[in-house]
N, C-alpha and C positions, 0 to 999 in steps of 0.2 A: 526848700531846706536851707536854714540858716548852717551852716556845720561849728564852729563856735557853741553858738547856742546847745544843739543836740550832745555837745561833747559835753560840755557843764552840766546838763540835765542829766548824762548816762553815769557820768564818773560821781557825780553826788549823792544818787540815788541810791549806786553802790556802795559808796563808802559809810552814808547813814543807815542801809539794811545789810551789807554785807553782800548781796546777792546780784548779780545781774540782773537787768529786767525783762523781757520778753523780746527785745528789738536785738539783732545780731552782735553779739561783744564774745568776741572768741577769746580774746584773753580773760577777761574778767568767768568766763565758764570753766575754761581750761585754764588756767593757772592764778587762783585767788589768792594768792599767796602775799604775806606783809609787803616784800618789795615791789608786788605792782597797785597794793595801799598805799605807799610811801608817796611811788611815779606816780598815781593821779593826783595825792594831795598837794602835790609841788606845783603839778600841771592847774590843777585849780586854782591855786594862791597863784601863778603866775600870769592865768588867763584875768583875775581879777585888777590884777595893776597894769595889763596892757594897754596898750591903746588900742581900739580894734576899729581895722577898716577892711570895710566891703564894696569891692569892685566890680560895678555891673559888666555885662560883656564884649560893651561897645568899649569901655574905658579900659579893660584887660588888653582885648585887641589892640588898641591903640599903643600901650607902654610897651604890648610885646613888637611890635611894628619898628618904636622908636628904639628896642634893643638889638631888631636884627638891622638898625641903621648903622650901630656902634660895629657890634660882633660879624654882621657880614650874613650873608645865606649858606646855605650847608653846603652848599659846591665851591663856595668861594675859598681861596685858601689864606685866610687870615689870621695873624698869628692870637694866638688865646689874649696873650700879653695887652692886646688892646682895649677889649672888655673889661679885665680884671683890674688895668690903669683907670679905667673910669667910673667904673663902682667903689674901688676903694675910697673914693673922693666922697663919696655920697655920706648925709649927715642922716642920720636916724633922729625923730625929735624924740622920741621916748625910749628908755633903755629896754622897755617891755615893748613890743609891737607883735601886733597879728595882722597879718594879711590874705583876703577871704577873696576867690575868683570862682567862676563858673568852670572846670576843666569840657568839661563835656564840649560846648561851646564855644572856647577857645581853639579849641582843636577844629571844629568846621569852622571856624573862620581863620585857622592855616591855611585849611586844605583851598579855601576860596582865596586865599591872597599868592596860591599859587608855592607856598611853604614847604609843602608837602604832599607825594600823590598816594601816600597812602588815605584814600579816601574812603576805604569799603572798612575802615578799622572799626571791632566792635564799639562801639562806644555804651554798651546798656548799663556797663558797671563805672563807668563815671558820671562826678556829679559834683560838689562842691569841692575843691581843695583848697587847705589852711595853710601860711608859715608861721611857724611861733620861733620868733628874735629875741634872742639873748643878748643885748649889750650891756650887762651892769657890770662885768669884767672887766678890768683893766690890763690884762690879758690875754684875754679870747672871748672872739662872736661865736656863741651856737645857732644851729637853724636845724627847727622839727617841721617834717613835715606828717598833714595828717588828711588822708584822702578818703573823701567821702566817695561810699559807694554805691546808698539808693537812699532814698525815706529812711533817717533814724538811724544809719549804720557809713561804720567810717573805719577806716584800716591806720593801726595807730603808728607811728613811729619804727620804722626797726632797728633805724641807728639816728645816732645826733651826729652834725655834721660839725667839728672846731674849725672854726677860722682864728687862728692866733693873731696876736696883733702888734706890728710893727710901726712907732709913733703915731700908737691910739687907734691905727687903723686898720682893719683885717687882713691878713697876707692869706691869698689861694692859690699861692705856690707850696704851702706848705700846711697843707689840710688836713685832718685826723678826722678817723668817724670811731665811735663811738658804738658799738652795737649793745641794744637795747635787750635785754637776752629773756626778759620773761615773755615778751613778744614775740622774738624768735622761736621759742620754745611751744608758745600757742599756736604758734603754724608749723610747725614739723608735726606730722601724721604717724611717724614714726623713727626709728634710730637706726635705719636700714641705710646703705649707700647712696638708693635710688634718694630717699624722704633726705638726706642732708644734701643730696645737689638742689634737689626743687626749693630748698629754704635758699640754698645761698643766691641762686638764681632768684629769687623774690627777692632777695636784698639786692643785689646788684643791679637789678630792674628800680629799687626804690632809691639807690643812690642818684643813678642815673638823671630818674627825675626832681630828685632837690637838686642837686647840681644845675639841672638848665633852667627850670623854672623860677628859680630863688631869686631870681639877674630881676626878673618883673617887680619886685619890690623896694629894690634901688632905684630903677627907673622910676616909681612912682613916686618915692620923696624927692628923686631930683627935679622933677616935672613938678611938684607941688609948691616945692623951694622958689621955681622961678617965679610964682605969683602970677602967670598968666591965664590965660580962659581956656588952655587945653583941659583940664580938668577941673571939675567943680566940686565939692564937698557941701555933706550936709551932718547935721548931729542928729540922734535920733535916739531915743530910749529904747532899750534892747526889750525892756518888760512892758506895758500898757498897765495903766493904775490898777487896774481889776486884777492884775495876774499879781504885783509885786503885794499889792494888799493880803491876796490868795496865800501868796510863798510867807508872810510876816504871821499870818495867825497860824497855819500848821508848823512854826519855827523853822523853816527852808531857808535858812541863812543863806546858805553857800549859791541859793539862786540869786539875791538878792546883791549881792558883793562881788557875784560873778557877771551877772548878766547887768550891766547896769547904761550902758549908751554906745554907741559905735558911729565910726563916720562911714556914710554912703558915699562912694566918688562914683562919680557921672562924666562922663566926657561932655568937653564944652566945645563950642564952636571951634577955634585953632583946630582940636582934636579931630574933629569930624570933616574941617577942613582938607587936614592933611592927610586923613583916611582916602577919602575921596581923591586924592592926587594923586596919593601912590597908587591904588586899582588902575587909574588912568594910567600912571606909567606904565605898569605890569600891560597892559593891553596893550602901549606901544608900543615898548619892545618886544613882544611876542609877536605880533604882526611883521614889525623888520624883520625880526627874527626868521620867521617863516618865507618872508620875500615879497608877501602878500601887500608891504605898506605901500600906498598910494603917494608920491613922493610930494614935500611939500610947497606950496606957489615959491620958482627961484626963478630969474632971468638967463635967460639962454642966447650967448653973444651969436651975434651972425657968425656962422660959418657954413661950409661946402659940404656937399650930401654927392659924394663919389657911389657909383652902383656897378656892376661886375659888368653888364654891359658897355661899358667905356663913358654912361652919361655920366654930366657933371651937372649938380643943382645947388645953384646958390641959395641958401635958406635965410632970410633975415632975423632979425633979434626979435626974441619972442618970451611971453611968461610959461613957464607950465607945468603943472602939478595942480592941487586942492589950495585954496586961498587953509590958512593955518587957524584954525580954535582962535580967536583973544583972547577967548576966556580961560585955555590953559599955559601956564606961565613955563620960563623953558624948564625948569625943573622936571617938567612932565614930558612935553616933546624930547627932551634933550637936547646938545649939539648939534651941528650937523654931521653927518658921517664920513670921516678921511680915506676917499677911495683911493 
């Protein structure tokens, strides 16, 4: 599942028959109304002029790895203010951008980097998740997100998220969202107590996740920006000649204008590098951790080995521990430890 792609195909298909098509769109069934014709048209003209990149899930993994480098781990108590110093520096190259991950498999490769234990979490209803970046503002960054949920089917926006902008550059100290209300209104079941807590709660749930997810996308232009081999990019045509041909004779413009090329990023060497570093670390501080580490080759000056029986043993100078990795660098072992 490309989710991009499926979103163009579903919102097109709609807007040139009027009808949803067969594949899950709860808005488009329950609320077909001008204003979520209007939201797709804008959404389509806007998918059209982005730049669109898709992130496989070795390279997700990665930027999110180099975020919780910045931002710190969830028990760490680090102040927000240092993340949001660091993204706001990041340059967007196009004032449209999309940015396409695997959620599903981002999430088992928290729970493996030790992120997170909820590890028994359903995962059946994740699948693709998009960002759609608004920077053509000279006042405010928006960010939509839009979470695919199986084959063909995606959970649109509930709210847009502003980031206003303080010389040219986002401030998220002072954020506005935006609720998306024909959406909201396609998922309220009804106008009961019960039915308007279960919406706000799905929104709250979906802010939640633009807020922390959205960080991975700044990361990957500032990683990109440095020009090194942590990540690699390729171009690639969204349509194969056979299909844009297909879309040109039955007059499918909006596939042709929409879907028209994307960059695949790959993790490069550095990246995989450093992937592999940090697991290594994560296994050596859990072993200290636990008490279990094997200490590493140090020198042990002479001295006397007193015993409750009144002997005295002089011990001479000696090595002792595990000779240390070469091959891991101290980043990985770390310090040594200040008893």
């Amino acid at each position: 599942m490309i989710l991009y792609k499926t979103i163009a195909l579903q919102f097109g298909r709609f807007l040139e028959t009027g009808r949803p098509g067969n594949e899950f769109d709860l808005v488009g069934r329950n609320v077909p109304t001008e204003e979520t014709r209007v939201n797709r048209r804008a959404i389509l003209s806007e998918l059209g002029g982005a730049r669109i990149y898709l992130l496989d899930h070795r390279a997700a993994n990665y930027l999110d790895s180099l975020r919780m480098d910045v931002q710190g781990m969830p028990w760490e108590t680090r102040q927000e203010s240092e993340i949001e110093a660091y993204v706001r520096e990041v340059d967007f190259p196009r004032e449209l951008v999309w940015v396409e991950y695997d959620a599903r498999q981002l999430w088992v490769d928290r729970v493996a980097r030790g992120l997170t234990t909820m590890a028994r979490l359903d995962l059946r209803h994740f699948s693709q998740r998009g960002f759609l970046f608004d920077n053509r503002s000279d006042g405010a960054m928006t960010v939509r997100l839009f979470n695919g949920m199986m084959d063909r089917s995606f959970i649109e926006p509930l709210a847009t998220l502003v980031l206003r902008k303080s010389s040219g550059r986002p401030e998220f100290t002072d954020a506005v969202w935006q609720p998306q209300m024909n959406v909201l209104v396609a998922h309220a079941r009804g106008d009961t107590d019960e039915h308007v807590k279960d919406v706000q709660a799905l929104l709250e749930e979906h802010k939640g996740h633009v807020s922390y997810e959205l960080v991975i996308g700044f990361m990957m232009f500032a990683a990109l920006a440095a020009r090194e081999d942590d990540l690699l990019s390729e171009e690639t045509p969204s349509l194969s000649p056979e299909q844009t041909k297909t879309a040109r004779k039955f007059g499918k413009t909006w596939m042709t204008e929409t879907l028209r090329s994307h960059l695949t990023i790959r993790i490069g060497p550095s990246g995989e590098r450093h992937l592999v570093e940090r697991e290594a670390r994560r296994q050596f501080e859990a072993a200290r951790a636990s008490g279990r580490a094997t200490p590493t080759e140090h020198w042990v000056s002479e001295h006397e080995r007193r015993y409750s029986s009144g002997k005295v043993v002089r011990v001479r100078g000696h090595k002792r521990g595990i000779v240390a990795d070469k091959t891991l660098p101290i980043r990985v072992v770390g310090p040594k430890l200040e008893l």
